[in-house]
N, C-alpha and C positions, 0 to 999 in steps of 0.2 A: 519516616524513612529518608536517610538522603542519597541522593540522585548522582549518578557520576557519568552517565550519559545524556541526560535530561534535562531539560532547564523548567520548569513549574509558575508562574507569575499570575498574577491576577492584574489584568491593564484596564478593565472597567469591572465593574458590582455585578456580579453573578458572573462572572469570564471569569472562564480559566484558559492558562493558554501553554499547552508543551513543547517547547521548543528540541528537536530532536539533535542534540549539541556534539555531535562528532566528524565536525566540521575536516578533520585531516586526515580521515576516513571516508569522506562523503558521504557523511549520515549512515554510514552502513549499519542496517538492521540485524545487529548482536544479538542474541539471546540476552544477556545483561540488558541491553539496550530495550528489547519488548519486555524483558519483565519488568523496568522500570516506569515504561509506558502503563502494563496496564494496574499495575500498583497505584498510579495518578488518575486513571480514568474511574479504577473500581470505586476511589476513594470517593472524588466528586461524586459518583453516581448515587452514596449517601450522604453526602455534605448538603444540609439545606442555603448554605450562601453559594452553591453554583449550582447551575441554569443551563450552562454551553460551554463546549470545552474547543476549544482549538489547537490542531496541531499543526507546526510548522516546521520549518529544517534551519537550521543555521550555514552560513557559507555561502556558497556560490551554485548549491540547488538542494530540491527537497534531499532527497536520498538515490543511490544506487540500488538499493534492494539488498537484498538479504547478502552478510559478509560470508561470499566463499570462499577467503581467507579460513574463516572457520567451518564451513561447509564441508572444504574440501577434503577433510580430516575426520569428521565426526559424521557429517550430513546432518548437522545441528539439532540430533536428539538431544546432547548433553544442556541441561540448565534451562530448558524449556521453562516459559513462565507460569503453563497448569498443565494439570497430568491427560496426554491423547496416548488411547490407547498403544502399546507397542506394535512391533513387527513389522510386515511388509507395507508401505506408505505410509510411515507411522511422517516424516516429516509432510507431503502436501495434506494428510488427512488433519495433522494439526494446524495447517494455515488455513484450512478450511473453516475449523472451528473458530480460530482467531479472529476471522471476520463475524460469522456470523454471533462469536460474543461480542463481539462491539454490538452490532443489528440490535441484542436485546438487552442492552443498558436502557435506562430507561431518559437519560439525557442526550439530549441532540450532540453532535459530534460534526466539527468541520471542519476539513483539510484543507489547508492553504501552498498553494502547491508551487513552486519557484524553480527557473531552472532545470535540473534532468531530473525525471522521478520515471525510474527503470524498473522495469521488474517485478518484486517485491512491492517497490514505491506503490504503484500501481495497486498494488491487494491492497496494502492499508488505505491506501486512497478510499477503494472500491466499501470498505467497511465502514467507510465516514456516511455520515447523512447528506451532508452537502459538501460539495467542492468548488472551490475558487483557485486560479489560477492565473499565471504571467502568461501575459500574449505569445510571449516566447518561451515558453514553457518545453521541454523536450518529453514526451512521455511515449514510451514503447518496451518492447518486450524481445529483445536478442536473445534472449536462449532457446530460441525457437528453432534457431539458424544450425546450430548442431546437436543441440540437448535433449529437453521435454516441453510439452504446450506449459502452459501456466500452471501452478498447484492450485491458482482460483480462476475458475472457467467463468471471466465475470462480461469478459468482451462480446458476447453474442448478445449477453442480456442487456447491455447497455448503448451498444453499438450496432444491434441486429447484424444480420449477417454477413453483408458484402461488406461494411467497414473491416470488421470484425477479421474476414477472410486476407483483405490487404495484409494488415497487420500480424494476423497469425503467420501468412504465407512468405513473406516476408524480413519481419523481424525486423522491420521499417517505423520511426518515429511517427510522431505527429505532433502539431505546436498544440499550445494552449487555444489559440482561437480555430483550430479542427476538433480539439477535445469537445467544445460546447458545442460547435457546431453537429458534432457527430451525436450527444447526449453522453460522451462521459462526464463531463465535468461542468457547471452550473455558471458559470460567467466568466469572464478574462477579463481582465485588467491591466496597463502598458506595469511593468514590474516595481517601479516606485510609487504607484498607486496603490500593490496590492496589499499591503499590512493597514492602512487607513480602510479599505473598502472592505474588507473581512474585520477588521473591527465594527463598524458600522453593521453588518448583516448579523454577526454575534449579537450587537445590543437590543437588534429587532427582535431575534429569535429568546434574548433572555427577557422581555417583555412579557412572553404568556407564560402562566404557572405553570409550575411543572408538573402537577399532579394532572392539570388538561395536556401537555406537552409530550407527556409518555402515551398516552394516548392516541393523540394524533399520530405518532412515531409508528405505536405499537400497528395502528389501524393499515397504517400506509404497506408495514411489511408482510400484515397478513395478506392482504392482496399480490402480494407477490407470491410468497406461499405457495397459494390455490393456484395460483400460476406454474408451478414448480420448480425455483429458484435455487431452494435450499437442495431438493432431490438433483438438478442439474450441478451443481457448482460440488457434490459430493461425487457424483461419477464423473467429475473433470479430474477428481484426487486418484480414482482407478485410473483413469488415464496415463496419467503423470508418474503413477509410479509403476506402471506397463514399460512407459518410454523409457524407462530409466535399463532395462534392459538391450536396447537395441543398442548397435555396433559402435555405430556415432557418438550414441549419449557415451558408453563405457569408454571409449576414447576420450570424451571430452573430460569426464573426472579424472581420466590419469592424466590429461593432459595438466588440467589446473592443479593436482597436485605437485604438480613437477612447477610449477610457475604458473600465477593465476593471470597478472599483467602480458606474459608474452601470449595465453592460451588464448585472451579476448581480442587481444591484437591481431592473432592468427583467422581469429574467426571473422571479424567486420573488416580484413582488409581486401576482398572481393567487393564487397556494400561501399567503402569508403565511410564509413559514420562511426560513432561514438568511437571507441577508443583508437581508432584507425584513421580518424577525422584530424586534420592538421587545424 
């Protein structure tokens, strides 16, 4: 298959690594764009020369999150990568799915994170095994501020709950070195160290075989499980599409359909940050 969002390389023996290449977009997460993600992820996951996959952003950060350019038109049922079922929350019920099919690949999965990873960024983050990130890293979740909580209810599990409430309450960033500090994310890095140090943690990880490595994977998330992970992070998708009816959210869709740029603008220039940030 070739790739027209996506970049695919192998830069050591068992790595694979996705470069998410819509850089003048800011990585925005297209339907095109994840179906071509997980077309590279399925494939590795039966390729015996890969081990570890890495995903990263091209530009000047991971991704924006999912393109409300197309969002705001369709609410990106159209060209979904696999079939969740239709009707009411049919789009957070599918990003629900989307992570936890990552969860059950059977190959490690690592998100290299640069930059602002908004939103969206954040779920697919949330669906990697491990995360690295730039010190300066921006990661947070603004549509909080007038919209719905997240489609993946991943910040309490990760963050427990007073992080977790800043952020929700909020719609307020955090760098790269509050992400580890908090336990979203696995180590930081100054940002031209981090493509050398996420190579290195890839080639440790493609050291053990994979047939023990799925294993290990598999073990780790059952214990979340029993925990109730996947039951929580599935009534974050009720949630999410509850909120889609209140005053505010329906405003805010007619708002982005009228203009997606001035509607975000409209919304963080109370906050001062991301798109209202000089």
């Amino acid at each position: 298959m070739e790739y027209a969002k996506i970049i695919v390389d192998r830069p050591l023996e068992y790595v694979q690594r996705i470069t998410l290449n819509y850089p003048e977009k800011r990585n925005a997460l297209t339907n095109e764009m994840r179906r071509e993600l997980f077309h590279a992820l399925e494939t590795a996951d039966v390729d015996d020369t890969v081990r570890v996959t890495i995903i990263r952003g091209a530009g000047p950060g991971f991704s924006t999150g999912y393109d409300l350019y197309e969002g705001a038109t369709n609410l990106n049922t159209q060209g979904q990568p696999f079939h969740t079922a239709g009707g009411l929350g049919n789009w957070p019920r599918h990003l629900v799915e989307s992570c936890i099919r990552m969860w059950d690949l059977c190959k490690p999965i690592i998100c290299q994170v640069h930059g602002f990873c908004i939103a969206g960024a954040g779920e697919l983050a949330a669906g990697s095994d491990l995360v690295y990130v730039a010190e300066d890293a921006m990661i947070g979740y603004p549509i909080v501020r007038n919209g719905t909580p997240p489609n993946l209810q991943i910040f309490p599990w990760l963050l427990g709950m007073r992080r977790a409430s800043e952020m929700m309450l909020t719609g307020d960033s955090i760098t790269g070195v509050e992400a580890v500090e908090g336990g979203l994310a696995n180590r930081a890095f100054p940002a031209d160290e981090l493509d050398d140090a996420v190579l290195r943690m890839a080639e440790r990880v493609a050291k053990v075989p994979i047939d023990v490595q799925q294993m290990n994977k598999r073990a780790l998330h059952k214990q979340m499980e029993i925990m109730g992970i996947r039951t929580g992070i599935r009534m974050g998708a009720e949630m999410n599409s509850l909120a889609r009816h209140t005053d505010s959210c329906q405003a805010q869709i007619a708002s982005l359909r009228e203009n997606v740029k001035a509607s975000f603008t409209e919304r963080d220039a109370a906050f001062g940050d991301y798109t209202a940030k000089k």
